[in-house]
N, C-alpha and C positions, 0 to 999 in steps of 0.2 A: 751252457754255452752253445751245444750242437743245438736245442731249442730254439736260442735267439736267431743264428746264425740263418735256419733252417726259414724260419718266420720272416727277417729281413730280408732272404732272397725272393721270398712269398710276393711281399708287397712290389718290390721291383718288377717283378713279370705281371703282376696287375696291372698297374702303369704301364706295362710297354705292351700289351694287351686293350687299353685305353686310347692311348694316343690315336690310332688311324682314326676312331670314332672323332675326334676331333680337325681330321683333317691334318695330322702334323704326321713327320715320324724322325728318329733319334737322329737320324743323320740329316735331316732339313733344315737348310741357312734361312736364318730369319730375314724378311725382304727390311730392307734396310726403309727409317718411314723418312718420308721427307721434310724438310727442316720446318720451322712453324716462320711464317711470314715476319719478318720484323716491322714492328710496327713505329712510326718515329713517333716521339712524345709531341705533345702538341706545341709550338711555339709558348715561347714565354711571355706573357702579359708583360706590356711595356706601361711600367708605372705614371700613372697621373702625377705630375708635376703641382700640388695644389697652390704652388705660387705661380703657374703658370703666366696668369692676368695680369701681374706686376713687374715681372719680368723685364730689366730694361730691353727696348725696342727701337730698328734702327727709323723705324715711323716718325719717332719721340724726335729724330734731327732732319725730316724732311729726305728720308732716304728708303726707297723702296725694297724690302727684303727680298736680294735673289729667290730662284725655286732650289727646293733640298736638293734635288738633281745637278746643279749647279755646284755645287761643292762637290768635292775629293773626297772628302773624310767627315765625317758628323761634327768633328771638333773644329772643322775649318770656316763651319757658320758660327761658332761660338765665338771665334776671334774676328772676326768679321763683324759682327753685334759689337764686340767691344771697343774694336778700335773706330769703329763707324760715329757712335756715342762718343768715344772721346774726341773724335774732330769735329763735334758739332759744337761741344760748349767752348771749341776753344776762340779767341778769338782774330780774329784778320791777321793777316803779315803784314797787308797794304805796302807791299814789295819782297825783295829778299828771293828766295830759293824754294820751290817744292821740290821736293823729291816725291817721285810716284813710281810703286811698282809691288813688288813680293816681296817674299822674306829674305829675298837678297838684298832686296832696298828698307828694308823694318827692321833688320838685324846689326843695321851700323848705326852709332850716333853720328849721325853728317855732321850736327853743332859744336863735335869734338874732333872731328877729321879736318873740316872746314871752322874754326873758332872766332875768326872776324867775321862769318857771316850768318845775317841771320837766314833762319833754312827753318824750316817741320818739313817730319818725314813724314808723307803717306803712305810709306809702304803698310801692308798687310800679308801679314805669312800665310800661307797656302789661296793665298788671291789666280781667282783668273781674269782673265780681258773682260768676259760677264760679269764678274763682280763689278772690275773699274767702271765700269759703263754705269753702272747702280749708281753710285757716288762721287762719280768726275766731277758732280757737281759742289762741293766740298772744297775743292780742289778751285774752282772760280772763284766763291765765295770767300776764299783766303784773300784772293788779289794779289797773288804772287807777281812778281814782275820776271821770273824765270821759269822755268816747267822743266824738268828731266823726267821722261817717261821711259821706265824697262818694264818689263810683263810681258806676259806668255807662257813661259816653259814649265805651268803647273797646265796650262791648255794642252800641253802635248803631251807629258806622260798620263792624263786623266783623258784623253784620246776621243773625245766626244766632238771635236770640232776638226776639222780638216788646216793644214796649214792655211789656205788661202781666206778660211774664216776668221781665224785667230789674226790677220793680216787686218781684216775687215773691219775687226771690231775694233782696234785699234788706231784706225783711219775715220773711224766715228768719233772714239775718244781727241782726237786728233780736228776734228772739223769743230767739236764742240768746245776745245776750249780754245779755238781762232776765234771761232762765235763771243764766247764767255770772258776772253784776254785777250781784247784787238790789240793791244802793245805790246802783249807779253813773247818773250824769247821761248822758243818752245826746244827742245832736243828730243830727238830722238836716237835711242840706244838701242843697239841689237841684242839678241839673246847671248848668253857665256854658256859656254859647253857645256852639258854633263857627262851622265853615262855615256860611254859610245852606245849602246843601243839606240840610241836616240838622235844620233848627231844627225840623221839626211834629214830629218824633221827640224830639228831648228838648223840647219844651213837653210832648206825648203822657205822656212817663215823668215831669217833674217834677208832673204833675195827679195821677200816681197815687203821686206820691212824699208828697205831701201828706197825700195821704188815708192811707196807709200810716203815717205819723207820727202823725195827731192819733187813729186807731184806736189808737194803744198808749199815747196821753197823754203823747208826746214831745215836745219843742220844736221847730218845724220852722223853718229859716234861709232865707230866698228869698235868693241869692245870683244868681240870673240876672236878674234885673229892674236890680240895678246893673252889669250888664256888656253888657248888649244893645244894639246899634246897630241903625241902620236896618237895615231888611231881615232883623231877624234874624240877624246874624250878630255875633263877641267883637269889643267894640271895640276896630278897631284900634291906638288910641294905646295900647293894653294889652298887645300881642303881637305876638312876630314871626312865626308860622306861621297866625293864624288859631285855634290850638287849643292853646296852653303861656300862660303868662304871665310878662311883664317884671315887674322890679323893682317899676314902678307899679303892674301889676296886684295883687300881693301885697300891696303897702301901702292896699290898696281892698278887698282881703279882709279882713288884718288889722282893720278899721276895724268892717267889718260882724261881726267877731265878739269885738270887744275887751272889751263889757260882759259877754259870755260868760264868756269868760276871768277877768277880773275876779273872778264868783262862784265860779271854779272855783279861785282862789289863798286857799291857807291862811290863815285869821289867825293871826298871830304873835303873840303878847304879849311883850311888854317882859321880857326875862330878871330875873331877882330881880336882880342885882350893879347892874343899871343904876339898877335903883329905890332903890337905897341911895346909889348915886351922886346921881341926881336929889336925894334927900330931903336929901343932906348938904348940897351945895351949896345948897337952899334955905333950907335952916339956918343956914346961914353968913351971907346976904344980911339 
C-alpha cells in the first residue's frame, strides 16, 4: 500500500513538473473560446408545382393577374384566381344589384338578406383597390343596372398605399364603370371601423372617399358612423375579430341601405290575366 501510495504521488509531481513546459500551470483559468458562428440552414426549396401549366388562370376570363406584391397573404391570390374564374363563366345580370368590395362584402349572401332582388356578389376576401381595378371589368360586363362599391381597408392595414392612393384608385374604379354603365346607379360606401389602431387611416380615406363621390354626383353611404364604438374601433357586439361582421352586423348594414335597394327593385305591373281576373270577380260582386 505504502508502494502504491508512494508511486501515485510520483507521477503527480511529474505532471506538475510538466505543465510550465506547456505553458499552463494548476492554478490557470482556462480562456473561455468563443462561440462557433451559427450558421442558418439554407432556405428551403420551394417545390415545383408540376400542374403548374394547367392551373386555372384569371387570363382564362380576360382578367389580368395582379403582381404577388399586391396581395397581403399568398392565399389571398389563390382566392382571387378563384372567384375571378367564377365570375367570368357566369353569365350577365342585364340589371339587378352588384355588390363589389372585400370579404365584408363576400361573406354575406346579399340574394338572402335582399330575396326579391336579383344581386351577385363581387366581393372577394382579402381584395384590395389593386385587385378591383384588375377586374372592375367583370363588374360591367354583368350590366348591373346598380353598383355598391366598399373596399379599402385590406389597403390600410397591408400599408403599401397612402390613404390618398387608396382614394385614387377608387376614383378610377369609379370613372370606369361611369365609362362602362352610363345608366347605372353607382354607390358609394365608406369604410366600417376596425381595430382602433387603425381608425385615423380609414377616417383619413373615408374624407376623401366622400369627396371622390360627390366630385362624380354619386350617392355617397356613411356606413362608419353606425358602427363606431368608443375609441374608434367596430362595435363589438357586431364582430368577432374586430374587423368581419356577425349576423347583427349585416342586419345593421342591411337597414342603412334598404331604401337603396328599394329604388333599385323593378316595378312590376300586374300581369294582363290577373287584371281580367280582378275585373271578373268584381263583376260578379
Amino acid at each position: 500500500m505504502q508502494h502504491l501510495t508512494r508511486f501515485n504521488i510520483g507521477r503527480v509531481l511529474v505532471l506538475c513538473a510538466l505543465l510550465p513546459a506547456f505553458g499552463c500551470t494548476m492554478s490557470a483559468q482556462i480562456t473561455p473560446q468563443a462561440p462557433a458562428p451559427v450558421v442558418a440552414p439554407p432556405p428551403a426549396a420551394v417545390p415545383v408545382d408540376p400542374y403548374a401549366a394547367v392551373r386555372p388562370a384569371t387570363s382564362s376570363v380576360g382578367v389580368v393577374m395582379p403582381d404577388a406584391t399586391d396581395f397581403s397573404h399568398p392565399w389571398d391570390a389563390s382566392t382571387y384566381v378563384l372567384r375571378v374564374t367564377q365570375f367570368g363563366v357566369m353569365p350577365p345580370l342585364n340589371g339587378g344589384v352588384a355588390f363589389v368590395g372585400d370579404s365584408l362584402t363576400d361573406w354575406m349572401r346579399w340574394d338572402e338578406l335582399f330575396p326579391k332582388l336579383r344581386s351577385r356578389n363581387f366581393g372577394i376576401a382579402g381584395d384590395t383597390t389593386v385587385g378591383l381595378q384588375h377586374r372592375i371589368s367583370q363588374v360591367i360586363a354583368a350590366k348591373p343596372s346598380t353598383v355598391f362599391v366598399m373596399i379599402g381597408t385590406n389597403d390600410i392595414e397591408f400599408g403599401k398605399l397612402t390613404a390618398e392612393g387608396i382614394a385614387a384608385n377608387i376614383g378610377d374604379v369609379l370613372d370606369r364603370l361611369a365609362a362602362g354603365l352610363p345608366g347605372a346607379k353607382v354607390y358609394v360606401e365608406n369604410l366600417l371601423p376596425r381595430q382602433p389602431q387603425y381608425n385615423d387611416r380609414v377616417v383619413a380615406v373615408n374624407t376623401l372617399l366622400k369627396a371622390e363621390a360627390e366630385k362624380r354626383g354619386l350617392t355617397f353611404i356613411d356606413l362608419y358612423s353606425h358602427f363606431v364604438a368608443e375609441g374608434g374601433r367596430l362595435d363589438p357586439t357586431l364582430t368577432p375579430d374586430d374587423l368581419h361582421l356577425s349576423g347583427q352586423g349585416y342586419l345593421r348594414w342591411q337597414s342603412l341601405i334598404a331604401d337603396d335597394i328599394a329604388a333599385a327593385m323593378p316595378n312590376k305591373p300586374i300581369p294582363a290575366h290577373r287584371h281580367k281576373r280582378h275585373a271578373h270577380k268584381h263583376k260578379g260582386q
